[in-house]
DSSP file (Angstrom, degrees, kcal/mol; ACC not computed):
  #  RESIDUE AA STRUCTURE BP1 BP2  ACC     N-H-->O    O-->H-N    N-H-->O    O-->H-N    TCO  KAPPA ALPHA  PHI   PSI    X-CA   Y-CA   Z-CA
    1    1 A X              0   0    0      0, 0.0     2,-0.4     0, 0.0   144,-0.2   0.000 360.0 360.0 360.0 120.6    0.0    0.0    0.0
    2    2 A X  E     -a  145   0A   0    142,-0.9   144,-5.5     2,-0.0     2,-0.4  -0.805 360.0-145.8-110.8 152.2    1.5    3.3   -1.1
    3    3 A X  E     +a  146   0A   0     -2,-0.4     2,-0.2   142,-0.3   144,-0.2  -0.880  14.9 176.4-105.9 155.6    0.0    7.1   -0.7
    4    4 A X        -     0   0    0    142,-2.2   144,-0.2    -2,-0.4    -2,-0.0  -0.762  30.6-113.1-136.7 122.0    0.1    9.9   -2.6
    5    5 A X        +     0   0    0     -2,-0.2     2,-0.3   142,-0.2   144,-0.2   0.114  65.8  75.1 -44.7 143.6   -1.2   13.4   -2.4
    6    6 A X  B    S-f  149   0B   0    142,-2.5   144,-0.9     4,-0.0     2,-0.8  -0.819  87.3 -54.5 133.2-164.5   -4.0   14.6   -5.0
    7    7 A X     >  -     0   0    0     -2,-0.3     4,-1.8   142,-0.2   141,-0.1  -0.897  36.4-154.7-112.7 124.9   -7.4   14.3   -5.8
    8    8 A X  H >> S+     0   0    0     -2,-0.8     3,-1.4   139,-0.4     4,-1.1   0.915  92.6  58.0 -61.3 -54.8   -8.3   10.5   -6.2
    9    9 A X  H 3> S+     0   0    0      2,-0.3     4,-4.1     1,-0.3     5,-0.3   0.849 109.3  42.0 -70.6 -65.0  -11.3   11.6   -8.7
   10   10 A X  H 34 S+     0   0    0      2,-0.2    -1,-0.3     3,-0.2    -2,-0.2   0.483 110.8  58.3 -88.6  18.6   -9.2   13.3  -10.9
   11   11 A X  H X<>S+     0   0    0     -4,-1.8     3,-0.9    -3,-1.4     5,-0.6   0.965 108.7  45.5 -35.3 -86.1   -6.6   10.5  -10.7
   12   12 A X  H ><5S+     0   0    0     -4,-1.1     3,-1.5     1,-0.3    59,-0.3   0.686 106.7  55.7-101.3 -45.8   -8.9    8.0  -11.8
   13   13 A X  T 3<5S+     0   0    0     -4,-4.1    58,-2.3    -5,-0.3    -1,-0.3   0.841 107.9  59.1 -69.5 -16.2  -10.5   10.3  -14.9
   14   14 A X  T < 5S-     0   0    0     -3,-0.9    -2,-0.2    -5,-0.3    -1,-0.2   0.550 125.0-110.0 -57.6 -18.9   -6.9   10.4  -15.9
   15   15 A X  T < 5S+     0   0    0     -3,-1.5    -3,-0.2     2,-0.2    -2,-0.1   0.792  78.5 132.8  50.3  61.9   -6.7    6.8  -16.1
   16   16 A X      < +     0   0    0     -5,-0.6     2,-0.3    -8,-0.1    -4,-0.2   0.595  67.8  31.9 -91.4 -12.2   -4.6    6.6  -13.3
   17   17 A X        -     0   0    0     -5,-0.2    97,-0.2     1,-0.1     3,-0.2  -0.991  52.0-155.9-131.8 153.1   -6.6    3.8  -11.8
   18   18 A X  S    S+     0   0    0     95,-2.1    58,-2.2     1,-0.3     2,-0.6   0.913  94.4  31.0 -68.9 -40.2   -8.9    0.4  -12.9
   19   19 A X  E     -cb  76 114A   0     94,-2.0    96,-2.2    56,-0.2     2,-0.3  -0.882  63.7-178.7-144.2 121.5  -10.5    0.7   -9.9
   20   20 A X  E     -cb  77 115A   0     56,-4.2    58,-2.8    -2,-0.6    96,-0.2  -0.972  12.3-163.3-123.2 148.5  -11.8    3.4   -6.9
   21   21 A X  E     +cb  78 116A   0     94,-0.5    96,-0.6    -2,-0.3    58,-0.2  -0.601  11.2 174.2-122.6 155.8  -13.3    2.6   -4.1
   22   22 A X        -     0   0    0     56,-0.7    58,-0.5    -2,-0.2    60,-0.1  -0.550  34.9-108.8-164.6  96.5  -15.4    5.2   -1.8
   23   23 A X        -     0   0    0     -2,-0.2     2,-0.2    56,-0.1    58,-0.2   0.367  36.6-166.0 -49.1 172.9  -17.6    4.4    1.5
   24   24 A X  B     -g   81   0C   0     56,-0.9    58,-0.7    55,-0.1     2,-0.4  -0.713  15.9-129.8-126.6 163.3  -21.4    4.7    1.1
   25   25 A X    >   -     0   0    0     -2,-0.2     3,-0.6    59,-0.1    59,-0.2  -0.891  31.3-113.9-117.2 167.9  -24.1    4.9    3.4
   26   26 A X  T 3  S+     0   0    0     58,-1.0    29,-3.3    57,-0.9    30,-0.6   0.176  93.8  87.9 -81.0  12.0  -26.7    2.9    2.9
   27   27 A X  T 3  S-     0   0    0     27,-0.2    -1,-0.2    28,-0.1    27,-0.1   0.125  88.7-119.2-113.7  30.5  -29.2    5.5    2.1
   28   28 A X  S <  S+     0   0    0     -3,-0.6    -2,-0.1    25,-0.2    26,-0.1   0.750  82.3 103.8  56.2  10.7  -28.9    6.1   -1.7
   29   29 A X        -     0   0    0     -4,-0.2    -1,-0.1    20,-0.0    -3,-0.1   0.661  48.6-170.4-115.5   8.8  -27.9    9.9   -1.4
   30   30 A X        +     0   0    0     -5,-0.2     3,-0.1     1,-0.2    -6,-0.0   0.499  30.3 148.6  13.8 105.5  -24.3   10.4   -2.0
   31   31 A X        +     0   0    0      1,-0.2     2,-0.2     8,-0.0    -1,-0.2   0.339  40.9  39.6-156.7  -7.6  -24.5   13.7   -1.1
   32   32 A X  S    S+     0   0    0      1,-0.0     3,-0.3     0, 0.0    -1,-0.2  -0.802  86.6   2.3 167.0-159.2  -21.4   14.5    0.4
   33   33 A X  S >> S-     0   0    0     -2,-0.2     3,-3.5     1,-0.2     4,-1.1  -0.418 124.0 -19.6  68.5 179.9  -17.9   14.6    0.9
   34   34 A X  H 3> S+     0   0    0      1,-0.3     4,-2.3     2,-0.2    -1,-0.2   0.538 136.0  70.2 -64.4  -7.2  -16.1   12.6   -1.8
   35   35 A X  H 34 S+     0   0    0     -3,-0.3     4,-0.4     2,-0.2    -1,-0.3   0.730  95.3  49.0   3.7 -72.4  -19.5   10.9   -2.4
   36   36 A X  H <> S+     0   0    0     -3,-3.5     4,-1.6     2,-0.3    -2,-0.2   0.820 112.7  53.8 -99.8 -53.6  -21.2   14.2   -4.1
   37   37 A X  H  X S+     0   0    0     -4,-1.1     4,-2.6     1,-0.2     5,-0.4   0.981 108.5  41.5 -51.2 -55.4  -18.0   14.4   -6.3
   38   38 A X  H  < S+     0   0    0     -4,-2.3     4,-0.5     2,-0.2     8,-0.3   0.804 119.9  52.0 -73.9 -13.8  -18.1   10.5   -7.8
   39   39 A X  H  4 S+     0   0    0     -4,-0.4    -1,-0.2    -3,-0.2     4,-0.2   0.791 116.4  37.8 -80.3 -20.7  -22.3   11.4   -8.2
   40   40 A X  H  < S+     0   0    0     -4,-1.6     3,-0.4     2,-0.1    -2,-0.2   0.944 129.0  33.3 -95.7 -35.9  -21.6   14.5  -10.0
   41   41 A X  S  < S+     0   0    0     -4,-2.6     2,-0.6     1,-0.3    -3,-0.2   0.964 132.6  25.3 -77.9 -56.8  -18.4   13.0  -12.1
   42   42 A X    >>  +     0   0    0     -4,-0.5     3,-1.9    -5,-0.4     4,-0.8  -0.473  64.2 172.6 -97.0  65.9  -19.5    9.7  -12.5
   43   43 A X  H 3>  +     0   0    0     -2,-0.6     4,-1.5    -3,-0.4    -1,-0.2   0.354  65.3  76.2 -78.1  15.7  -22.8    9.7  -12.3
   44   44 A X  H 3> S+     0   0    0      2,-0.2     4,-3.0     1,-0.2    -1,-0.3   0.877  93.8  58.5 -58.4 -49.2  -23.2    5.8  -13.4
   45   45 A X  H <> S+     0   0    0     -3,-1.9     4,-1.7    -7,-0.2    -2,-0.2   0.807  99.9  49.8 -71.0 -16.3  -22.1    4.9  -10.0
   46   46 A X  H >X S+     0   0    0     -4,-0.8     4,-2.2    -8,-0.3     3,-1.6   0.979 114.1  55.4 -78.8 -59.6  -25.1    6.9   -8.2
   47   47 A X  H 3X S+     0   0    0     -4,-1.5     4,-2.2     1,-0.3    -2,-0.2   0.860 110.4  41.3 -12.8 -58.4  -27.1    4.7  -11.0
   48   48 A X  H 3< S+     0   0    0     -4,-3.0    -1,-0.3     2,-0.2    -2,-0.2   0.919 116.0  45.5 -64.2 -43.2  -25.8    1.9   -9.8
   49   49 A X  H << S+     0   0    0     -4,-1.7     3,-0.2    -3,-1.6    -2,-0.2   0.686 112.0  57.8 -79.1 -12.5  -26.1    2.9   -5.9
   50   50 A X  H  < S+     0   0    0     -4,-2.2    -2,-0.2     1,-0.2    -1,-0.2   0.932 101.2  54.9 -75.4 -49.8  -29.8    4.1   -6.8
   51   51 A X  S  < S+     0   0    0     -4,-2.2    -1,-0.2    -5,-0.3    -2,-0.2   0.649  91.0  83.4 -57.9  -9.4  -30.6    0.6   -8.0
   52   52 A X  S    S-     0   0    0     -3,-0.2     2,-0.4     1,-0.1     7,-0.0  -0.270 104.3 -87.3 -81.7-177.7  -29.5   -0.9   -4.5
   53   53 A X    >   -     0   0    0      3,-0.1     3,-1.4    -2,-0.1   -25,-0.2  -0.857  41.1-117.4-102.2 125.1  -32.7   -0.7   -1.9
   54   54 A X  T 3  S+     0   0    0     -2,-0.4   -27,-0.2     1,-0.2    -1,-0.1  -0.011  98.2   7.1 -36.2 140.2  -33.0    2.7    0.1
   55   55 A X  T 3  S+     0   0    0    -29,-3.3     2,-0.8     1,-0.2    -1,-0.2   0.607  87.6 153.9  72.8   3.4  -32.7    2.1    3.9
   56   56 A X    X   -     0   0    0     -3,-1.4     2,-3.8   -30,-0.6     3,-1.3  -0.411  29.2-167.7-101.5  50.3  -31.8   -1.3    3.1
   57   57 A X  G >  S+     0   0    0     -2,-0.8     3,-0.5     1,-0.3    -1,-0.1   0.598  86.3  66.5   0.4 -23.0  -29.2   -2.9    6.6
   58   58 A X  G 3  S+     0   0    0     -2,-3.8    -1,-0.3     1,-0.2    -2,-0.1   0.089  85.7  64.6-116.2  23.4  -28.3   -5.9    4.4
   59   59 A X  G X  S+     0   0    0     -3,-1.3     3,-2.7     3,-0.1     2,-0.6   0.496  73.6 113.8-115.3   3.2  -26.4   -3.8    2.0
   60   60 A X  T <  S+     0   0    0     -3,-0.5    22,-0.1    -4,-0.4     3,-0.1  -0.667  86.0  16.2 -79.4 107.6  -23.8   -2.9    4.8
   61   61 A X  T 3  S+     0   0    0     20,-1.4     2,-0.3    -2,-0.6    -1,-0.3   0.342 106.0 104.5  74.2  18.5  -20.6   -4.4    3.7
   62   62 A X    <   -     0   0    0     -3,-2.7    19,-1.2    19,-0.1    -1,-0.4  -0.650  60.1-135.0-115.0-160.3  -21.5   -5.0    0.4
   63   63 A X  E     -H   80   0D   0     -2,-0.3     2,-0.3    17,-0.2    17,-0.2  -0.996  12.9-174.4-144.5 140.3  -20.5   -3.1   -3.1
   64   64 A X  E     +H   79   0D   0     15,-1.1    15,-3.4    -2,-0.3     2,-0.3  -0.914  22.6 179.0-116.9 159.8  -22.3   -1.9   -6.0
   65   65 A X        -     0   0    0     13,-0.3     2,-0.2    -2,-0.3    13,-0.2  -0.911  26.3-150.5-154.5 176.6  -20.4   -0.3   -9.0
   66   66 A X        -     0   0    0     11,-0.3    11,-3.9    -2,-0.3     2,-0.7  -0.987  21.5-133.7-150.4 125.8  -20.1    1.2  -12.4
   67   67 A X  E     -D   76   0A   0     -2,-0.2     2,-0.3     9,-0.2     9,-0.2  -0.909  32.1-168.8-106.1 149.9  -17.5    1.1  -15.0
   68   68 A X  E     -D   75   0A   0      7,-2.4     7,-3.0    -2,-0.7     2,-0.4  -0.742  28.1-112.0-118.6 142.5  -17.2    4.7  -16.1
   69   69 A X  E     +D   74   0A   0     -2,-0.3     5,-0.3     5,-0.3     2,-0.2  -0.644  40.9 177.2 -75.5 148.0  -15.3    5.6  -19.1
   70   70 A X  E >   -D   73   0A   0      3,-1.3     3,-1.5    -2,-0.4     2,-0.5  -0.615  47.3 -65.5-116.0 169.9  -12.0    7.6  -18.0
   71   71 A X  T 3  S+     0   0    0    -58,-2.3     3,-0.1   -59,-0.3     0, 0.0  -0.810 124.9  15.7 -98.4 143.2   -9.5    8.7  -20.6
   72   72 A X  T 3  S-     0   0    0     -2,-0.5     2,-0.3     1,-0.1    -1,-0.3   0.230 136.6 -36.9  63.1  15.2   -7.8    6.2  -22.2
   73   73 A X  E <  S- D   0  70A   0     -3,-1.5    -3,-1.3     2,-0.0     2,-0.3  -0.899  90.5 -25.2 158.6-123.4  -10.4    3.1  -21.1
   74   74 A X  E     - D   0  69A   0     -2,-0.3     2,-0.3    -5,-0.3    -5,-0.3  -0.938  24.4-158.3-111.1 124.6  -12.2    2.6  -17.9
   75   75 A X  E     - D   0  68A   0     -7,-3.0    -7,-2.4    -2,-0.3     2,-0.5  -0.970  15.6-145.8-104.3 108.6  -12.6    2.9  -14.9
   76   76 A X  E     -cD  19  67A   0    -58,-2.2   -56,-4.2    -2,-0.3     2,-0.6  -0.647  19.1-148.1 -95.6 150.0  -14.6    1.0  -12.5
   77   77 A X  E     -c   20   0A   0    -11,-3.9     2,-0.5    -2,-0.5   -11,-0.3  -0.854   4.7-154.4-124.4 123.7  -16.5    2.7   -9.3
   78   78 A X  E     -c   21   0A   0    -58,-2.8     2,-0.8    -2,-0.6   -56,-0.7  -0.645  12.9-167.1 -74.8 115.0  -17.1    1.3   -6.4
   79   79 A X  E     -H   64   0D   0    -15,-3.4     2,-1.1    -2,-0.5   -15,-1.1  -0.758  18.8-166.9 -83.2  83.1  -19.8    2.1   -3.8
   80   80 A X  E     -H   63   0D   0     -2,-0.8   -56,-0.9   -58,-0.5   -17,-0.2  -0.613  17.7-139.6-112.7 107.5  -18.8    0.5   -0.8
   81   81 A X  B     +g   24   0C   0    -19,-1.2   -20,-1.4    -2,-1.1     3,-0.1  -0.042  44.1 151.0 -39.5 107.8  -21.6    0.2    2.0
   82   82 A X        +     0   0    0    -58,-0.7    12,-2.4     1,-0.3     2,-0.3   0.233  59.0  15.9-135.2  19.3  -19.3    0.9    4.8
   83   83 A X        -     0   0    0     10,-0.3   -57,-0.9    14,-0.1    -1,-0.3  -0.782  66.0-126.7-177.7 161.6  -22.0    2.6    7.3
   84   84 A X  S    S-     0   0    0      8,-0.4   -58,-1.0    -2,-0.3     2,-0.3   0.925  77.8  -8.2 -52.0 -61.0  -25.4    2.8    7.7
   85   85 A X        -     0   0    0    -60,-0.2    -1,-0.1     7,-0.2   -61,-0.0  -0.937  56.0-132.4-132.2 145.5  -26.7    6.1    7.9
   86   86 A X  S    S+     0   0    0     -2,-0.3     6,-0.1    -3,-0.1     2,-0.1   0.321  80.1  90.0 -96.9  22.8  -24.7    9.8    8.2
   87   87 A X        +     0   0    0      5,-0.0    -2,-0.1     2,-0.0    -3,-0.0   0.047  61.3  56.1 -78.5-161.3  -26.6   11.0   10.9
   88   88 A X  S    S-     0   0    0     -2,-0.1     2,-0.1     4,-0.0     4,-0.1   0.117  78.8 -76.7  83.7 163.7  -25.9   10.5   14.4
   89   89 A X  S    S+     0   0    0      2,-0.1    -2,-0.0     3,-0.0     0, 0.0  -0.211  86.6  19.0 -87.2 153.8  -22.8   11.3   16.9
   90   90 A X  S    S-     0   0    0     -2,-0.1     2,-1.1     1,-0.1     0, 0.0   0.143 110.4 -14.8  97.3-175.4  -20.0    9.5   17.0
   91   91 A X        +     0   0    0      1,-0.2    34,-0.2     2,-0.1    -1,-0.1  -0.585  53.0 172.6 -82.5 127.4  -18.3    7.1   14.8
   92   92 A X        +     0   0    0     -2,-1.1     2,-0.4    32,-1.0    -8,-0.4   0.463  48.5  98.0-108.5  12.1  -20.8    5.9   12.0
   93   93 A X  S    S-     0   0    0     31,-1.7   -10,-0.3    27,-0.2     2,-0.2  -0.539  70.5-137.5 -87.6 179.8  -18.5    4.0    9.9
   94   94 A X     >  -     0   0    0    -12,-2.4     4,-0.7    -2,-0.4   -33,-0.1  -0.854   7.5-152.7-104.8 155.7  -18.8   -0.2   10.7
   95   95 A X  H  > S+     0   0    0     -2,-0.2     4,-2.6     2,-0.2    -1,-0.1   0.623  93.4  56.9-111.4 -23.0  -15.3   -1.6   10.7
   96   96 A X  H  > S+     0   0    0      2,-0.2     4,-1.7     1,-0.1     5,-0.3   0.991 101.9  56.6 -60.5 -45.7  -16.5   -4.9    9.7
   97   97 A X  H >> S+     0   0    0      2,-0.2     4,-2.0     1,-0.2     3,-1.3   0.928 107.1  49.1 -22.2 -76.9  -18.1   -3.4    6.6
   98   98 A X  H 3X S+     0   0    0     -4,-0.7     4,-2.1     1,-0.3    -1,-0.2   0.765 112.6  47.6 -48.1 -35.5  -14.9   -2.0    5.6
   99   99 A X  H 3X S+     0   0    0     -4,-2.6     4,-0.6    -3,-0.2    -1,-0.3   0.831 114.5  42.6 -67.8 -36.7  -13.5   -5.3    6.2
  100  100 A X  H <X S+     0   0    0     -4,-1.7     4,-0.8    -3,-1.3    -2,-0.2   0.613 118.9  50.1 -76.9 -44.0  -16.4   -7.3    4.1
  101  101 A X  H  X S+     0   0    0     -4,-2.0     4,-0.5    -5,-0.3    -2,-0.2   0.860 113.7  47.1 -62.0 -48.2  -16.0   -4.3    1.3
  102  102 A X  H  X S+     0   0    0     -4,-2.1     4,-1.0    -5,-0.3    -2,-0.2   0.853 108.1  50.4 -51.2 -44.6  -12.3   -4.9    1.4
  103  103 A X  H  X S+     0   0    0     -4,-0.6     4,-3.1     1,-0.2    -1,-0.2   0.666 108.1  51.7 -79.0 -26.4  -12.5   -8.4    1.2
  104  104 A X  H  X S+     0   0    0     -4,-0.8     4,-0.6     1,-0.2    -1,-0.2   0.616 106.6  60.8 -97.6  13.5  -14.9   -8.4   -2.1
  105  105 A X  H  X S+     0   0    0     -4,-0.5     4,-2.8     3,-0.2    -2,-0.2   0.705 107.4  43.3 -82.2 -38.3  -12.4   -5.9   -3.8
  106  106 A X  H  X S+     0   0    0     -4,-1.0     4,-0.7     1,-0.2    -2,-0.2   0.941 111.0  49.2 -78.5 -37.0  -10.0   -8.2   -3.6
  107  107 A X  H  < S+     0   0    0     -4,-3.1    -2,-0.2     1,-0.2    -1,-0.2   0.779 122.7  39.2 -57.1 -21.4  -12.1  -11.3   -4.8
  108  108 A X  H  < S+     0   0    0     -4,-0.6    -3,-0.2     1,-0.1    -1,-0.2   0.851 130.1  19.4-108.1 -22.6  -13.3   -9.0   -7.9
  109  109 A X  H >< S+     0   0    0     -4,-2.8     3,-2.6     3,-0.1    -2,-0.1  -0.232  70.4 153.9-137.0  51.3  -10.1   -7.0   -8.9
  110  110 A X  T 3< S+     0   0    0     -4,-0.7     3,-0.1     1,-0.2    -4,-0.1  -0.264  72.7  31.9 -58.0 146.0   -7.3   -8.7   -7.6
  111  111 A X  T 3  S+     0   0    0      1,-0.2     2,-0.3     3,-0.0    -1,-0.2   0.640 101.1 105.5  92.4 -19.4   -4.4   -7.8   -9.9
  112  112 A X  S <  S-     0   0    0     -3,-2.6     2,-1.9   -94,-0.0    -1,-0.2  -0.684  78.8 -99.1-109.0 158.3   -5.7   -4.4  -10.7
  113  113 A X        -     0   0    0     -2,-0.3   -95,-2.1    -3,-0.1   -94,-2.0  -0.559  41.5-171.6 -79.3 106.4   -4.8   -0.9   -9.6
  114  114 A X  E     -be  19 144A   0     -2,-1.9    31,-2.5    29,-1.1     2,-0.5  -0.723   7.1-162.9-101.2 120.5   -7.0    0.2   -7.0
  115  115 A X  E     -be  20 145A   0    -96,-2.2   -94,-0.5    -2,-0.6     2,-0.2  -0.905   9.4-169.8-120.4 142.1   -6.9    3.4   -5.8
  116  116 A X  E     -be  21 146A   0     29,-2.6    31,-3.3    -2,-0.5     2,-0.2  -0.886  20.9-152.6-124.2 141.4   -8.5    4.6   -2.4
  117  117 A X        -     0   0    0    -96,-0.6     2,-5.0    -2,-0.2    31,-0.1  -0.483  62.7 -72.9-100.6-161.2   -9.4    7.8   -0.4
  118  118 A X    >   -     0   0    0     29,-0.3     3,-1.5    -2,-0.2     4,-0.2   0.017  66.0-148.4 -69.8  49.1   -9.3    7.4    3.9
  119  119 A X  T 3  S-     0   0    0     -2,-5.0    -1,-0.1     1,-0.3   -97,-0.1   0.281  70.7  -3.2 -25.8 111.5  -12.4    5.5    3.4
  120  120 A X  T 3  S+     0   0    0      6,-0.1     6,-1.9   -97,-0.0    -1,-0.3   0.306 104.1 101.0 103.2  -4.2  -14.4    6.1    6.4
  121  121 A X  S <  S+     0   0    0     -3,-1.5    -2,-0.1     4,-0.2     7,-0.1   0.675  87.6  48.4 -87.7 -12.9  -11.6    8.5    8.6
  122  122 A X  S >  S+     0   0    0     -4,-0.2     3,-2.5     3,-0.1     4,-0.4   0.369 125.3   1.2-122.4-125.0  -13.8   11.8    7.4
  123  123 A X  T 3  S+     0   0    0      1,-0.3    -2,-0.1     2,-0.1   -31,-0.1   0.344 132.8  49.0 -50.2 -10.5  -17.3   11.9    7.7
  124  124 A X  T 3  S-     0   0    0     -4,-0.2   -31,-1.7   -33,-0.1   -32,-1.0   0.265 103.8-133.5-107.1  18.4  -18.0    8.7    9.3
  125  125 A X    <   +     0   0    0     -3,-2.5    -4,-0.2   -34,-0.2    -2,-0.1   0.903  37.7 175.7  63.5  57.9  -15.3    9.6   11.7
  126  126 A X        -     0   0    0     -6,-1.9     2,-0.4    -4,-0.4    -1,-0.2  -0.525  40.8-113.9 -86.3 172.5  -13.5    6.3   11.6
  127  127 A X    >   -     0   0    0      1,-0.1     3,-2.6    -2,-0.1     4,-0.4  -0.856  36.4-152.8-103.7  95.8  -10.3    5.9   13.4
  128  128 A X  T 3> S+     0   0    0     -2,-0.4     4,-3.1     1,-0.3     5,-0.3   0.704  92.4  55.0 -63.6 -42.7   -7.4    5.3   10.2
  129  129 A X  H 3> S+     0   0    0      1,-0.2     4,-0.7     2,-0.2    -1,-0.3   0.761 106.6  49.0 -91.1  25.7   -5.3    3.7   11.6
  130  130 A X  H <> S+     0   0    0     -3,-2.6     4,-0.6     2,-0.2    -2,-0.2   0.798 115.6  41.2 -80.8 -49.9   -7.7    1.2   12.6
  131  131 A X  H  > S+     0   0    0     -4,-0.4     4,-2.7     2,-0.2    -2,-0.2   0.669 109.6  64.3 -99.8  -0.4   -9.4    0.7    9.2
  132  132 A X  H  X S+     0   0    0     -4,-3.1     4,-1.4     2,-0.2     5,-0.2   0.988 106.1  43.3 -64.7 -65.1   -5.5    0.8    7.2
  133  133 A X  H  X S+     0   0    0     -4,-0.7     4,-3.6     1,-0.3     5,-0.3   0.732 111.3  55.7 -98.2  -8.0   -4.4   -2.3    9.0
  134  134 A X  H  X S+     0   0    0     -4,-0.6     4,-2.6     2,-0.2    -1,-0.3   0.989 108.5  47.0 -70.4 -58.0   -7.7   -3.5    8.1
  135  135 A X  H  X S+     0   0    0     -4,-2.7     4,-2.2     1,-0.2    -2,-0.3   0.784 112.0  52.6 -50.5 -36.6   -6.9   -2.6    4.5
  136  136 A X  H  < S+     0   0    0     -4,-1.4    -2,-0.2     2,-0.2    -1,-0.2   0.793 106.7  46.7   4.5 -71.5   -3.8   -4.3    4.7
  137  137 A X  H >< S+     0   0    0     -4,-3.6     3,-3.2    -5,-0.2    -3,-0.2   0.935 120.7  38.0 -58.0 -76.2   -4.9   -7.3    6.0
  138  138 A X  H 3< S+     0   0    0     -4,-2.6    -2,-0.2     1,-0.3    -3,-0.1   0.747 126.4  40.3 -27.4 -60.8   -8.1   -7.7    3.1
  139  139 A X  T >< S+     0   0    0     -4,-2.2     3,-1.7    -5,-0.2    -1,-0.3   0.206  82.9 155.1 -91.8  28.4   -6.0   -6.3    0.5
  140  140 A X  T <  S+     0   0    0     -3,-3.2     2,-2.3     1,-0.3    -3,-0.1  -0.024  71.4  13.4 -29.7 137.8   -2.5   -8.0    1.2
  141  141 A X  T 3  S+     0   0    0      1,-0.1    -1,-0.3    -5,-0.0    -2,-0.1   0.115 102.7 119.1  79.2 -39.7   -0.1   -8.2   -1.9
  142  142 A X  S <  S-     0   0    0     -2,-2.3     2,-4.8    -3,-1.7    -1,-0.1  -0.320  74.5-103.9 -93.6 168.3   -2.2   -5.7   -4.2
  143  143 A X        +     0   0    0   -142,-0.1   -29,-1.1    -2,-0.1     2,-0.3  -0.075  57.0 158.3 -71.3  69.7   -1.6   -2.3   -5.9
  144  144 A X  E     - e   0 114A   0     -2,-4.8  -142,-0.9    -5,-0.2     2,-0.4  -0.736  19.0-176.0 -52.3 136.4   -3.4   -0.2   -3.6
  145  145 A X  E     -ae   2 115A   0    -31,-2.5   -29,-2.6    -2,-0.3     2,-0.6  -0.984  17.1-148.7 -88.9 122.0   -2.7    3.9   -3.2
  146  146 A X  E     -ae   3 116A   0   -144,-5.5  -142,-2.2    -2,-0.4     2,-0.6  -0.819  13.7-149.3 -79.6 139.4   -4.4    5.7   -0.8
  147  147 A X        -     0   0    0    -31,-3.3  -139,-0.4    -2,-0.6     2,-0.3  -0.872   4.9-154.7-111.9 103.2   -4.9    9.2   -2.2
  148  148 A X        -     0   0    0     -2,-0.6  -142,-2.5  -144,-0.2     2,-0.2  -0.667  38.8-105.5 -96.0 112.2   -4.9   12.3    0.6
  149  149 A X  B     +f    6   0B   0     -2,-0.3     2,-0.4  -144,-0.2  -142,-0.2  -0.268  51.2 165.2 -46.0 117.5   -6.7   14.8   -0.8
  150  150 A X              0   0    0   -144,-0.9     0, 0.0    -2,-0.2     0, 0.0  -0.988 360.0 360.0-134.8 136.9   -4.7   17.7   -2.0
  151  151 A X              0   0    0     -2,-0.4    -1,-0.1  -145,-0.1    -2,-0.0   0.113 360.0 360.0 -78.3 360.0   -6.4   20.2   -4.4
């Protein structure tokens, strides 16, 4: 797992990645935080996250996605249920989610370049280095990057 500074979003329309990943809640509105960016740039993947079921608990630790053209090919994006709701106090991401999200990124694009922002560390006020070793474990052995947002 490497980092880099930039904006993962436009990383990825660059074809700088196959595959970005981005937590969700589970309430269909991607609305903001890096979220409200992949609904306004890619809007396939809010298609995709619209077709899951509002409100729906049993989508928490799963992924829906879209591949979005990028320049030069593709890019798929991932919507990965990693807490419920974004109301509420406290931490709202799940860390098993992340782990269960993690785990089906590696079962679908093992082998690919996946680039990630601090899923869950910003608005669902996860703790990082809690859900990095998590990424770690899940994604052992693949081309990860985390990308800390830099404008």
């Amino acid at each position: 797992m490497q980092y880099i500074k930039g904006d993962l979003i436009q990383l990825a329309q660059a074809g700088n990645f196959e595959v970005i990943a981005h937590g969700c809640n589970c309430m269909c509105t991607m609305g903001a935080g890096i979220a409200k960016t992949i609904k306004l740039e890619f809007p396939e993947a809010y298609t995709a996250d619209c077709a899951t079921e509002k409100g729906d608990k049993n989508k928490l630790g799963t992924c829906s996605f879209a591949t979005c053209g990028v320049k030069n090919g593709t890019c798929d994006v991932v919507n990965a249920y990693t807490q419920y709701h974004w109301r509420g106090k406290g931490v709202l991401v799940d860390y098993d989610a992340i782990g269960s999200c993690m785990h089906w990124l590696k079962e679908n694009y093992s082998g690919k370049k996946i680039g990630l922002p601090k899923i869950g560390a910003g608005l669902a006020r996860g703790d990082w280095q809690v859900i990095e070793s998590i990424i770690a474990e899940e994604l052992n052995g693949e081309d990860v990057t985390i990308v800390l947002f830099e404008k």
